[in-house]
C-alpha positions as CSV (number, residue, x, y, z in Angstrom):
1,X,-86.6,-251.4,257.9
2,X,-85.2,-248.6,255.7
3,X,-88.3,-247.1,254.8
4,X,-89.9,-247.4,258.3
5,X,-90.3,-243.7,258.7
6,X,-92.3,-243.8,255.1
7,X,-94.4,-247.0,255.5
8,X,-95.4,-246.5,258.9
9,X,-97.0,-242.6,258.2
10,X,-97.2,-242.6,254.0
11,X,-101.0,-243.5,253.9
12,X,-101.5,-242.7,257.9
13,X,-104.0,-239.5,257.6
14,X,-104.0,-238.8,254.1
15,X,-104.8,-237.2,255.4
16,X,-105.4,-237.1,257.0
17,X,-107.1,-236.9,256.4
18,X,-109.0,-233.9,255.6
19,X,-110.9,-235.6,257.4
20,X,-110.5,-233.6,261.1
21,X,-112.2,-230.9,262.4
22,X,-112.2,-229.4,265.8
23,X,-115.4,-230.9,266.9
24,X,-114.6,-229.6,270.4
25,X,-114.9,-226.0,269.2
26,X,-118.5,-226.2,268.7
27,X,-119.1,-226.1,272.2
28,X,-116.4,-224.4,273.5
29,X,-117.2,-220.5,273.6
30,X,-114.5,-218.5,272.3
31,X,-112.7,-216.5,275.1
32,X,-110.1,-213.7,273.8
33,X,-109.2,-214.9,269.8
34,X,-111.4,-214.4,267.0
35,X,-112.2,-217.7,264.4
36,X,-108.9,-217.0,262.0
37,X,-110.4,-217.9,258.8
38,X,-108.8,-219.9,255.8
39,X,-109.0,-221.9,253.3
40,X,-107.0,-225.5,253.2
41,X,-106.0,-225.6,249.8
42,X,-105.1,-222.4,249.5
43,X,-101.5,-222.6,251.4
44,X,-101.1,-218.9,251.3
45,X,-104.6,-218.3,253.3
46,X,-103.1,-221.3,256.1
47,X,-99.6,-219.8,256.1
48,X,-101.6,-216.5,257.5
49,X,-103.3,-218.3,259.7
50,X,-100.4,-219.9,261.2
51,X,-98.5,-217.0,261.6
52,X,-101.9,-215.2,263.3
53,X,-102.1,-218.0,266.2
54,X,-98.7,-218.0,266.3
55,X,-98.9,-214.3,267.2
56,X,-101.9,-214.8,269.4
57,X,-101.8,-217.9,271.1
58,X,-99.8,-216.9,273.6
59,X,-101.7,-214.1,274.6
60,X,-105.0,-216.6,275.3
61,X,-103.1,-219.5,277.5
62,X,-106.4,-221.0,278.2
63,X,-108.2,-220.7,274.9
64,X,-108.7,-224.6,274.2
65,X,-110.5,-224.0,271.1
66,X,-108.1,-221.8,269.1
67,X,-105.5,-224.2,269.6
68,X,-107.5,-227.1,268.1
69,X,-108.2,-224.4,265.3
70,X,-104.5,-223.6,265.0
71,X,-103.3,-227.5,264.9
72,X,-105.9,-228.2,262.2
73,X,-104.3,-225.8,260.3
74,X,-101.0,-226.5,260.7
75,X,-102.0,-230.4,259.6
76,X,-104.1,-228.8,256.0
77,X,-100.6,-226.4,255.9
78,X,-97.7,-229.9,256.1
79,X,-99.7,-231.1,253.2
80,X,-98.6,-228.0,250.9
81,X,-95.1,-228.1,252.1
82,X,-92.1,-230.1,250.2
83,X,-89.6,-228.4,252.0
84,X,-88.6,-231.1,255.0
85,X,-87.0,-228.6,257.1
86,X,-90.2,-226.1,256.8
87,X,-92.4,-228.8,257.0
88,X,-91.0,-230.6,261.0
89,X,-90.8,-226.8,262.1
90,X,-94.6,-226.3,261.6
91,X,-95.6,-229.6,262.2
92,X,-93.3,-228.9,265.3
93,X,-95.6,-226.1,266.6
94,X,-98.7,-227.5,266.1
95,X,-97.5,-230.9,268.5
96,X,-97.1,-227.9,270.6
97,X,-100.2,-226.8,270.2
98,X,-102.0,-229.9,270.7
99,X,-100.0,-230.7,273.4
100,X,-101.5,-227.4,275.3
101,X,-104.8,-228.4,274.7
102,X,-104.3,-231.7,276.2
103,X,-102.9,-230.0,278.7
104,X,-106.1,-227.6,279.1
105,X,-108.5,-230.7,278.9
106,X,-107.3,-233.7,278.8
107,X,-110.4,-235.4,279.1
108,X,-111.7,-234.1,275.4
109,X,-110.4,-236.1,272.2
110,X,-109.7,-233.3,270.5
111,X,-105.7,-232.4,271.7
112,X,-105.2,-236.3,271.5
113,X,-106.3,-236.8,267.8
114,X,-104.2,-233.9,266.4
115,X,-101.5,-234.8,268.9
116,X,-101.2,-238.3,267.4
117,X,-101.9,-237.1,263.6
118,X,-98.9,-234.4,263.5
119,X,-97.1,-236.8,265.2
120,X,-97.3,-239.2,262.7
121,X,-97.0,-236.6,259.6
122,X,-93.7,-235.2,261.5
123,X,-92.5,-238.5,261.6
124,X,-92.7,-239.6,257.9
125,X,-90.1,-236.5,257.4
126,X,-87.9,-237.2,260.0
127,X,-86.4,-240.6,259.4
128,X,-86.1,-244.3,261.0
129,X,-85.5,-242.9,264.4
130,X,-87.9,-240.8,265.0
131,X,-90.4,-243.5,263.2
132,X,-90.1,-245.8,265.8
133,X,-90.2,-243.6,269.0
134,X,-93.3,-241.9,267.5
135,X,-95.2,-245.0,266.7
136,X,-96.1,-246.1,270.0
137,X,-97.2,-242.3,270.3
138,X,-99.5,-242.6,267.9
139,X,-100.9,-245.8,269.2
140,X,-101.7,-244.4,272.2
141,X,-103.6,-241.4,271.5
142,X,-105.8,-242.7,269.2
143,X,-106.6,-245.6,271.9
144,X,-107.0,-243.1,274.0
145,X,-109.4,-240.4,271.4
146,X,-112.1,-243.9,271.2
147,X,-111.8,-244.5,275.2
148,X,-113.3,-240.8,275.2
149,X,-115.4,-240.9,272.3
150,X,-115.3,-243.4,269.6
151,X,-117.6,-241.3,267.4
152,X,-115.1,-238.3,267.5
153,X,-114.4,-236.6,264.0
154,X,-116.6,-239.4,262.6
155,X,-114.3,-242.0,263.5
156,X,-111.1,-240.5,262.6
157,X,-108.9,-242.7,265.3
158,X,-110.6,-245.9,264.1
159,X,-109.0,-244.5,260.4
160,X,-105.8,-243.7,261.5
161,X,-105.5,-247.0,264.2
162,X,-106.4,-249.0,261.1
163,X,-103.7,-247.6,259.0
164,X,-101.6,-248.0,261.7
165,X,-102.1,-251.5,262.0
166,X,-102.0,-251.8,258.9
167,X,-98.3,-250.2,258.2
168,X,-96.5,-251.4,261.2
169,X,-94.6,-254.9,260.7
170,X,-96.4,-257.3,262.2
171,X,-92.9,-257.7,264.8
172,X,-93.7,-254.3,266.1
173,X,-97.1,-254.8,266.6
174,X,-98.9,-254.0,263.0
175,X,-101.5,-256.6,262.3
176,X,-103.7,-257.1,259.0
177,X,-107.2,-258.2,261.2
178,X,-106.8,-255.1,263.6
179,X,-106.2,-253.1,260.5
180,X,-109.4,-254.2,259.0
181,X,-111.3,-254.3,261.6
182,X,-110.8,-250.8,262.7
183,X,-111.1,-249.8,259.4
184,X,-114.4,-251.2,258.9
185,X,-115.6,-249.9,262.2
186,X,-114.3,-246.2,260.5
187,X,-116.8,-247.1,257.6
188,X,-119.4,-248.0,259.9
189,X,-119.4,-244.9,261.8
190,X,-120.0,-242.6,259.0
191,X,-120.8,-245.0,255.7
192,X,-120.7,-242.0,253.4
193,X,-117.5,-240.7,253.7
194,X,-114.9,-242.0,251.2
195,X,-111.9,-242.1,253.5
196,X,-112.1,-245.6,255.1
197,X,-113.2,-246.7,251.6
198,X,-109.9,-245.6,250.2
199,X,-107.9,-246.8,253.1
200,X,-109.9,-250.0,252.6
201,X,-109.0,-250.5,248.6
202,X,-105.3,-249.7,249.2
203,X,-104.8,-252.4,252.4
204,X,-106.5,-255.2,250.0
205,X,-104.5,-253.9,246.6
206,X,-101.3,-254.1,249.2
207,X,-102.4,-258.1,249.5
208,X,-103.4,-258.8,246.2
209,X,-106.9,-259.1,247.3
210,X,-108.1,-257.6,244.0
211,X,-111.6,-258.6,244.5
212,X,-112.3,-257.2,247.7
213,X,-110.0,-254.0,246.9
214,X,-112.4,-253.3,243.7
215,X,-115.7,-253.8,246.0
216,X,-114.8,-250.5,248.2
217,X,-113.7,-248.6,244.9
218,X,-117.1,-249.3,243.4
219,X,-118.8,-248.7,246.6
220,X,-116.9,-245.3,246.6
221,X,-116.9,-244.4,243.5
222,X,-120.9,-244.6,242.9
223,X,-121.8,-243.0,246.5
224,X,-123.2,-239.1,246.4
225,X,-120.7,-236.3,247.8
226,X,-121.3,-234.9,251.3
227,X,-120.6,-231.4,251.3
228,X,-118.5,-231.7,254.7
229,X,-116.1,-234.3,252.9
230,X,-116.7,-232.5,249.6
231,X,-112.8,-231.9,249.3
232,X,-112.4,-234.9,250.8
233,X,-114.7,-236.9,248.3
234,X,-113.4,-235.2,245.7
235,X,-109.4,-236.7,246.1
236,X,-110.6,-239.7,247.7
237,X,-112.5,-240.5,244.2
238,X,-109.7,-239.5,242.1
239,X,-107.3,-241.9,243.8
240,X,-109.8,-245.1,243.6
241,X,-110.1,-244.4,239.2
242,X,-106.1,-244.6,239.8
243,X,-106.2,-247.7,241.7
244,X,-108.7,-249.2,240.0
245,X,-107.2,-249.0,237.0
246,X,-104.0,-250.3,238.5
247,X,-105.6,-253.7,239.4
248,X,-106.9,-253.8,235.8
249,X,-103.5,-253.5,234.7
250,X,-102.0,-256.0,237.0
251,X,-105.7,-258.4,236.4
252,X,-104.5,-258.8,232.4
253,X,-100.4,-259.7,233.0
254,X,-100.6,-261.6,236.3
255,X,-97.0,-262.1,236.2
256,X,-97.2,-258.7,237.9
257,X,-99.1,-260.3,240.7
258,X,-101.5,-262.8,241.8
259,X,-104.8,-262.5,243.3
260,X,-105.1,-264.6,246.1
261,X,-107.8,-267.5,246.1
262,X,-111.5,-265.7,246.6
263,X,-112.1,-268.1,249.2
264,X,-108.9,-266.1,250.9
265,X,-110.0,-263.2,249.7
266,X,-113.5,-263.2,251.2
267,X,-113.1,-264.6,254.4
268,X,-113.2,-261.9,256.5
269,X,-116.3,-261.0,258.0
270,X,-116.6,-257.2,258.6
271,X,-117.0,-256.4,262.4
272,X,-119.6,-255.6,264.4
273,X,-120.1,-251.4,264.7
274,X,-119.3,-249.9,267.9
Protein backbone atom coordinates (compact mmCIF):
# COMPACT_ATOMS: atom_id res chain seq x y z
CA UNK A 1 0.00 0.00 0.00
CA UNK A 2 3.00 2.41 0.41
CA UNK A 3 3.61 2.96 -3.06
CA UNK A 4 -0.17 3.30 -4.06
CA UNK A 5 0.16 6.75 -5.23
CA UNK A 6 3.25 5.32 -7.69
CA UNK A 7 1.74 2.02 -8.80
CA UNK A 8 -1.56 3.19 -9.50
CA UNK A 9 -0.30 6.35 -12.05
CA UNK A 10 3.64 5.19 -12.77
CA UNK A 11 2.87 3.52 -16.27
CA UNK A 12 -0.92 5.22 -16.41
CA UNK A 13 -0.32 7.69 -19.58
CA UNK A 14 3.09 7.47 -20.21
CA UNK A 15 2.06 9.14 -21.25
CA UNK A 16 0.43 9.56 -21.61
CA UNK A 17 0.74 9.23 -23.41
CA UNK A 18 1.83 11.48 -26.08
CA UNK A 19 -0.66 9.96 -27.26
CA UNK A 20 -3.60 12.85 -26.86
CA UNK A 21 -4.62 15.41 -28.93
CA UNK A 22 -7.56 17.73 -28.85
CA UNK A 23 -9.55 15.90 -31.43
CA UNK A 24 -12.47 18.19 -30.45
CA UNK A 25 -10.58 21.27 -31.79
CA UNK A 26 -10.80 20.18 -35.26
CA UNK A 27 -14.24 21.08 -35.41
CA UNK A 28 -14.61 23.55 -33.09
CA UNK A 29 -13.95 27.07 -34.76
CA UNK A 30 -11.82 29.20 -32.83
CA UNK A 31 -13.71 32.22 -31.21
CA UNK A 32 -11.33 35.05 -29.54
CA UNK A 33 -7.57 33.00 -28.93
CA UNK A 34 -5.22 32.38 -31.52
CA UNK A 35 -3.60 28.35 -31.81
CA UNK A 36 -0.47 29.13 -29.16
CA UNK A 37 2.08 27.14 -30.84
CA UNK A 38 4.78 24.73 -29.17
CA UNK A 39 6.72 22.16 -29.28
CA UNK A 40 6.36 19.18 -26.48
CA UNK A 41 9.82 18.42 -25.98
CA UNK A 42 10.98 21.53 -25.86
CA UNK A 43 9.81 22.59 -22.09
CA UNK A 44 10.78 26.07 -22.66
CA UNK A 45 8.32 26.45 -25.91
CA UNK A 46 5.26 24.66 -23.36
CA UNK A 47 6.25 26.79 -20.36
CA UNK A 48 5.30 29.84 -22.85
CA UNK A 49 2.42 28.42 -23.81
CA UNK A 50 1.22 27.84 -20.40
CA UNK A 51 1.85 31.12 -19.23
CA UNK A 52 -0.08 32.52 -22.71
CA UNK A 53 -3.50 30.61 -21.82
CA UNK A 54 -2.95 31.30 -18.51
CA UNK A 55 -2.99 35.00 -19.48
CA UNK A 56 -5.79 34.54 -21.96
CA UNK A 57 -8.05 32.05 -20.90
CA UNK A 58 -9.88 34.01 -18.95
CA UNK A 59 -10.59 36.49 -21.28
CA UNK A 60 -12.46 33.73 -23.76
CA UNK A 61 -14.80 31.94 -20.95
CA UNK A 62 -16.48 30.04 -23.62
CA UNK A 63 -13.52 29.08 -25.88
CA UNK A 64 -13.88 25.11 -25.55
CA UNK A 65 -11.11 24.45 -27.84
CA UNK A 66 -8.20 26.55 -26.29
CA UNK A 67 -8.71 24.95 -23.12
CA UNK A 68 -8.31 21.39 -24.58
CA UNK A 69 -5.18 23.06 -26.28
CA UNK A 70 -4.01 24.48 -22.93
CA UNK A 71 -4.58 21.02 -20.85
CA UNK A 72 -2.66 19.19 -23.60
CA UNK A 73 0.05 21.26 -22.84
CA UNK A 74 0.10 21.35 -19.44
CA UNK A 75 0.13 17.24 -19.63
CA UNK A 76 3.55 17.39 -22.49
CA UNK A 77 4.84 20.35 -19.71
CA UNK A 78 4.39 17.63 -16.05
CA UNK A 79 6.54 15.35 -18.09
CA UNK A 80 9.57 17.96 -18.11
CA UNK A 81 9.04 18.82 -14.52
CA UNK A 82 11.01 17.01 -11.45
CA UNK A 83 10.19 19.63 -9.15
CA UNK A 84 6.88 18.05 -7.21
CA UNK A 85 5.68 21.30 -5.95
CA UNK A 86 5.92 22.97 -9.67
CA UNK A 87 4.77 20.00 -11.09
CA UNK A 88 0.79 19.55 -8.82
CA UNK A 89 0.59 23.51 -9.41
CA UNK A 90 0.45 23.12 -13.21
CA UNK A 91 -0.97 19.97 -13.29
CA UNK A 92 -3.40 21.83 -10.84
CA UNK A 93 -4.49 24.38 -13.58
CA UNK A 94 -4.82 22.28 -16.31
CA UNK A 95 -7.68 19.94 -14.00
CA UNK A 96 -8.98 23.39 -14.07
CA UNK A 97 -8.88 23.68 -17.30
CA UNK A 98 -10.37 20.53 -18.30
CA UNK A 99 -12.78 20.91 -15.83
CA UNK A 100 -14.21 24.17 -17.77
CA UNK A 101 -14.45 22.46 -20.79
CA UNK A 102 -16.50 19.75 -19.32
CA UNK A 103 -18.29 22.38 -18.03
CA UNK A 104 -18.70 24.09 -21.67
CA UNK A 105 -19.62 20.58 -23.29
CA UNK A 106 -19.97 17.96 -21.35
CA UNK A 107 -21.25 15.85 -23.90
CA UNK A 108 -17.67 15.81 -25.94
CA UNK A 109 -14.80 13.40 -24.64
CA UNK A 110 -12.40 15.71 -24.88
CA UNK A 111 -12.64 17.68 -21.06
CA UNK A 112 -13.19 14.06 -19.73
CA UNK A 113 -9.97 12.43 -21.14
CA UNK A 114 -7.60 15.21 -19.97
CA UNK A 115 -9.68 15.55 -16.81
CA UNK A 116 -8.93 11.92 -15.89
CA UNK A 117 -5.15 11.94 -17.36
CA UNK A 118 -3.96 15.04 -15.18
CA UNK A 119 -5.80 13.59 -12.57
CA UNK A 120 -3.96 10.63 -12.57
CA UNK A 121 -0.33 12.34 -13.31
CA UNK A 122 -1.26 14.85 -10.24
CA UNK A 123 -1.83 11.96 -8.28
CA UNK A 124 1.41 9.96 -8.67
CA UNK A 125 3.09 13.26 -7.02
CA UNK A 126 0.84 13.78 -4.41
CA UNK A 127 0.99 10.63 -2.23
CA UNK A 128 -1.31 7.68 -0.80
CA UNK A 129 -4.14 9.92 -0.05
CA UNK A 130 -4.71 11.64 -2.81
CA UNK A 131 -4.07 8.13 -4.81
CA UNK A 132 -6.98 6.69 -3.63
CA UNK A 133 -9.62 9.53 -3.84
CA UNK A 134 -8.33 10.16 -7.40
CA UNK A 135 -8.63 6.65 -8.59
CA UNK A 136 -12.19 6.26 -8.75
CA UNK A 137 -11.93 9.66 -10.73
CA UNK A 138 -10.05 8.34 -13.20
CA UNK A 139 -12.28 5.31 -13.58
CA UNK A 140 -15.03 7.27 -14.23
CA UNK A 141 -14.06 9.59 -16.87
CA UNK A 142 -12.55 7.34 -19.01
CA UNK A 143 -15.88 5.13 -18.73
CA UNK A 144 -17.38 7.95 -19.44
CA UNK A 145 -14.83 9.31 -22.70
CA UNK A 146 -15.84 5.40 -24.51
CA UNK A 147 -19.79 5.94 -23.57
CA UNK A 148 -19.31 9.10 -25.90
CA UNK A 149 -16.87 7.87 -28.32
CA UNK A 150 -14.83 4.84 -27.96
CA UNK A 151 -12.70 5.76 -30.92
CA UNK A 152 -11.63 9.16 -29.24
CA UNK A 153 -7.83 10.00 -29.44
CA UNK A 154 -7.46 6.49 -31.05
CA UNK A 155 -8.48 4.72 -28.16
CA UNK A 156 -6.67 6.59 -25.56
CA UNK A 157 -9.38 5.66 -22.56
CA UNK A 158 -9.27 1.98 -23.49
CA UNK A 159 -5.14 2.64 -22.80
CA UNK A 160 -5.34 4.32 -19.83
CA UNK A 161 -8.64 2.02 -18.41
CA UNK A 162 -6.27 -0.92 -19.19
CA UNK A 163 -3.42 0.41 -17.15
CA UNK A 164 -5.77 1.18 -14.68
CA UNK A 165 -6.94 -2.13 -14.32
CA UNK A 166 -3.96 -3.19 -14.59
CA UNK A 167 -2.28 -1.15 -11.46
CA UNK A 168 -5.03 -1.16 -9.03
CA UNK A 169 -4.94 -4.17 -6.44
CA UNK A 170 -7.32 -6.38 -7.35
CA UNK A 171 -9.21 -5.43 -3.58
CA UNK A 172 -9.88 -1.98 -5.02
CA UNK A 173 -11.10 -3.00 -8.04
CA UNK A 174 -7.77 -3.65 -10.51
CA UNK A 175 -8.23 -6.78 -12.45
CA UNK A 176 -5.52 -8.53 -14.91
CA UNK A 177 -8.58 -9.69 -17.73
CA UNK A 178 -10.13 -6.09 -17.76
CA UNK A 179 -6.57 -4.82 -18.02
CA UNK A 180 -5.94 -6.90 -21.03
CA UNK A 181 -8.84 -6.74 -22.56
CA UNK A 182 -9.02 -3.09 -22.68
CA UNK A 183 -5.70 -3.00 -23.71
CA UNK A 184 -6.17 -5.09 -26.60
CA UNK A 185 -9.23 -3.28 -27.68
CA UNK A 186 -6.55 -0.02 -27.52
CA UNK A 187 -4.43 -2.11 -30.06
CA UNK A 188 -7.39 -2.84 -32.09
CA UNK A 189 -8.48 0.57 -32.54
CA UNK A 190 -5.40 1.90 -34.08
CA UNK A 191 -2.96 -1.36 -34.71
CA UNK A 192 -0.07 0.87 -35.62
CA UNK A 193 0.55 2.82 -32.76
CA UNK A 194 3.14 1.48 -30.33
CA UNK A 195 1.53 2.61 -27.09
CA UNK A 196 -0.82 -0.36 -26.27
CA UNK A 197 2.03 -2.52 -27.55
CA UNK A 198 4.26 -1.20 -24.83
CA UNK A 199 1.60 -1.21 -22.21
CA UNK A 200 0.96 -4.73 -23.36
CA UNK A 201 4.88 -6.02 -22.94
CA UNK A 202 5.13 -4.37 -19.54
CA UNK A 203 1.63 -6.05 -17.96
CA UNK A 204 2.95 -9.60 -19.22
CA UNK A 205 6.83 -8.89 -18.06
CA UNK A 206 4.96 -7.69 -14.58
CA UNK A 207 3.55 -11.63 -14.68
CA UNK A 208 6.41 -13.32 -15.86
CA UNK A 209 4.57 -14.10 -18.97
CA UNK A 210 7.84 -13.70 -21.01
CA UNK A 211 6.52 -15.27 -24.05
CA UNK A 212 3.63 -13.27 -24.67
CA UNK A 213 5.55 -9.99 -23.28
CA UNK A 214 8.31 -10.61 -26.20
CA UNK A 215 5.32 -11.21 -28.96
CA UNK A 216 4.12 -7.29 -28.53
CA UNK A 217 7.96 -6.16 -28.43
CA UNK A 218 8.53 -7.91 -31.68
CA UNK A 219 5.28 -6.84 -33.06
CA UNK A 220 6.48 -3.23 -32.03
CA UNK A 221 9.63 -3.24 -32.70
CA UNK A 222 9.41 -4.29 -36.56
CA UNK A 223 6.13 -2.02 -37.31
CA UNK A 224 6.87 1.28 -39.61
CA UNK A 225 6.63 4.82 -37.70
CA UNK A 226 3.47 6.94 -38.21
CA UNK A 227 4.28 10.39 -38.35
CA UNK A 228 1.44 11.37 -35.84
CA UNK A 229 3.03 8.98 -33.14
CA UNK A 230 6.45 9.72 -34.55
CA UNK A 231 7.57 11.01 -30.99
CA UNK A 232 5.57 8.55 -29.67
CA UNK A 233 7.13 5.59 -31.75
CA UNK A 234 10.23 6.78 -31.27
CA UNK A 235 10.25 6.28 -26.97
CA UNK A 236 7.77 3.59 -27.20
CA UNK A 237 10.64 1.52 -29.32
CA UNK A 238 13.39 2.56 -27.10
CA UNK A 239 11.65 1.22 -24.02
CA UNK A 240 10.66 -2.35 -25.73
CA UNK A 241 14.98 -2.87 -26.72
CA UNK A 242 15.15 -2.12 -22.81
CA UNK A 243 12.59 -4.60 -21.85
CA UNK A 244 13.47 -6.99 -24.17
CA UNK A 245 16.69 -7.23 -23.10
CA UNK A 246 15.47 -7.43 -19.53
CA UNK A 247 13.58 -10.73 -20.18
CA UNK A 248 16.82 -12.04 -21.89
CA UNK A 249 18.52 -11.35 -18.74
CA UNK A 250 16.04 -12.81 -16.45
CA UNK A 251 15.43 -16.01 -19.50
CA UNK A 252 19.37 -17.18 -18.81
CA UNK A 253 19.34 -17.02 -14.57
CA UNK A 254 15.77 -17.99 -13.85
CA UNK A 255 16.37 -17.79 -10.29
CA UNK A 256 15.48 -14.11 -11.02
CA UNK A 257 12.16 -15.31 -12.09
CA UNK A 258 10.08 -17.93 -13.64
CA UNK A 259 8.02 -17.91 -16.72
CA UNK A 260 4.89 -19.19 -16.16
CA UNK A 261 3.72 -22.54 -18.01
CA UNK A 262 2.89 -21.40 -21.99
CA UNK A 263 -0.16 -23.18 -21.61
CA UNK A 264 -0.75 -20.19 -18.80
CA UNK A 265 0.80 -17.97 -20.66
CA UNK A 266 -1.23 -18.24 -23.86
CA UNK A 267 -4.55 -18.70 -22.69
CA UNK A 268 -5.98 -15.68 -23.19
CA UNK A 269 -7.84 -14.98 -26.23
CA UNK A 270 -7.62 -11.28 -27.30
CA UNK A 271 -11.14 -9.63 -27.37
CA UNK A 272 -13.42 -8.90 -29.86
CA UNK A 273 -12.83 -5.01 -31.31
CA UNK A 274 -15.43 -2.62 -30.44
Amino acid sequence: MKNIGSLLFLALFLIVSSGLNAQDSASTPRQDLPDFSYNKEDPASLKKAFELYQQELPKSPADYAARLKASDVVYYLSHHLSDKEEKRRILSQGIDWAKQAIDLRPGEAGGHLFYGILTGLKAEVSGIITGLKSKDIIKREMEKVIEIDPNYSDGDAYLALGQWYALVPFFLGGSDEKAKENLEKAKAINPKRSMPYIALAEFYFGKRQYDPALKEIEALLTMPTEEKYSFESRRDKAKASDLKKKIENRLATPQRGYQQPKSAASSFTPPTAP
